[in-house]
C-alpha positions as CSV (number, residue, x, y, z in Angstrom):
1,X,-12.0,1.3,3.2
2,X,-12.9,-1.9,2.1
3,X,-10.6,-5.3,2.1
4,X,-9.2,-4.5,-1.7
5,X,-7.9,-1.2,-1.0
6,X,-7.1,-2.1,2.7
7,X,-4.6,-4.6,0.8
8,X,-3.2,-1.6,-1.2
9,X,-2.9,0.7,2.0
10,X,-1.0,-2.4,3.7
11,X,1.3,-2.5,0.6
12,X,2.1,0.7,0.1
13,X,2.5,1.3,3.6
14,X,4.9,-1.3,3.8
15,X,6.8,-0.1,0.6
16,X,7.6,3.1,2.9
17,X,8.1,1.7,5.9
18,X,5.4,3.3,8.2
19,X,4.5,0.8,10.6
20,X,0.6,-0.3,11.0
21,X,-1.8,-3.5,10.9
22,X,-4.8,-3.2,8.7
23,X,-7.6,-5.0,9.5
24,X,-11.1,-5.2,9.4
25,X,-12.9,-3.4,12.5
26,X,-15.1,-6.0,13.1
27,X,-12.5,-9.2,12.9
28,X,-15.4,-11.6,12.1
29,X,-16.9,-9.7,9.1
30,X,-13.6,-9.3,6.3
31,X,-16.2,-7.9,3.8
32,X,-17.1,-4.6,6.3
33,X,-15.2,-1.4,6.8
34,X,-11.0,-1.8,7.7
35,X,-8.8,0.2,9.4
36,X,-5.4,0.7,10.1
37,X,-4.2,-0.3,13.5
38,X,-1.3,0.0,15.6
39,X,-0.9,-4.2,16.2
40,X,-3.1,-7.2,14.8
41,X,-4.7,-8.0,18.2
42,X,-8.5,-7.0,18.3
43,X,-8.5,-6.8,22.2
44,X,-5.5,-4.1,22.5
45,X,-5.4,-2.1,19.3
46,X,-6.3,1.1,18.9
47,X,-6.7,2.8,15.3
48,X,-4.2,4.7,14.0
49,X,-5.7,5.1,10.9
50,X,-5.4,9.3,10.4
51,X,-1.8,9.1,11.9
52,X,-1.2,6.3,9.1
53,X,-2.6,7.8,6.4
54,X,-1.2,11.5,7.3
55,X,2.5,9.5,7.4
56,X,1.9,7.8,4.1
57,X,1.3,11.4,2.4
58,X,4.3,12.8,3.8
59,X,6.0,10.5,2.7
60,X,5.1,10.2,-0.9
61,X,5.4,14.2,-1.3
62,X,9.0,14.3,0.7
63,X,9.8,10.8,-2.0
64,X,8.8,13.2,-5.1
65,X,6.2,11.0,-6.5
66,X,3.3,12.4,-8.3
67,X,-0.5,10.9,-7.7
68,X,-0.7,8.5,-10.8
69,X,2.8,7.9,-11.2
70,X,3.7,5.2,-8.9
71,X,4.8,1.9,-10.3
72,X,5.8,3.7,-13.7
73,X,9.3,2.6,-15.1
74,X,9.3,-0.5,-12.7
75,X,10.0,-3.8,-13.6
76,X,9.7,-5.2,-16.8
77,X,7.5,-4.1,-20.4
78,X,6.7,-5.7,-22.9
79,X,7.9,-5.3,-26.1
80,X,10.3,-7.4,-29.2
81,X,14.2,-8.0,-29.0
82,X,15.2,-8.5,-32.5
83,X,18.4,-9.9,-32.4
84,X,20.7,-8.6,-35.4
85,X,21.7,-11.1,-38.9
86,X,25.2,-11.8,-39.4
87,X,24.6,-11.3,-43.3
């Protein structure tokens, strides 16, 4: 994956609570391939990536969420509040 949708996999991994670090492989090239990681220190981590991924899908089929439909009916829209005439 590449550093935008590394920043989705980090947010959406948050947003269920599956623990994981993603960063890029090679720490001094951000625009290369990421991964996810089990903690942020190059020297120690070891990639966790499959496990990651293979939690997040679980967790979005046992959460009933369809592909597409996440975010929908969250948080505001946009539209007009006419408010009524005391006439």
């Amino acid at each position: 994956m590449n550093a935008n949708q590394a920043r989705e996999v980090a947010a959406v991994l948050r947003e269920f609570g599956i623990p994981g670090t993603v960063a890029p492989v090679d720490p001094d090239n951000a625009a290369g391939r990421w991964k996810v990681y089990d903690t942020a220190d190059p020297a120690t981590r070891t990639d966790i990536t499959a496990d990651a991924l293979a939690a997040l899908a679980a967790a979005v089929r046992a959460s009933g969420i369809h592909p597409g439909e996440r975010g929908k009916g969250q948080g505001p829209t946009r539209g007009f509040i006419v408010p009524p005439t005391d006439d």
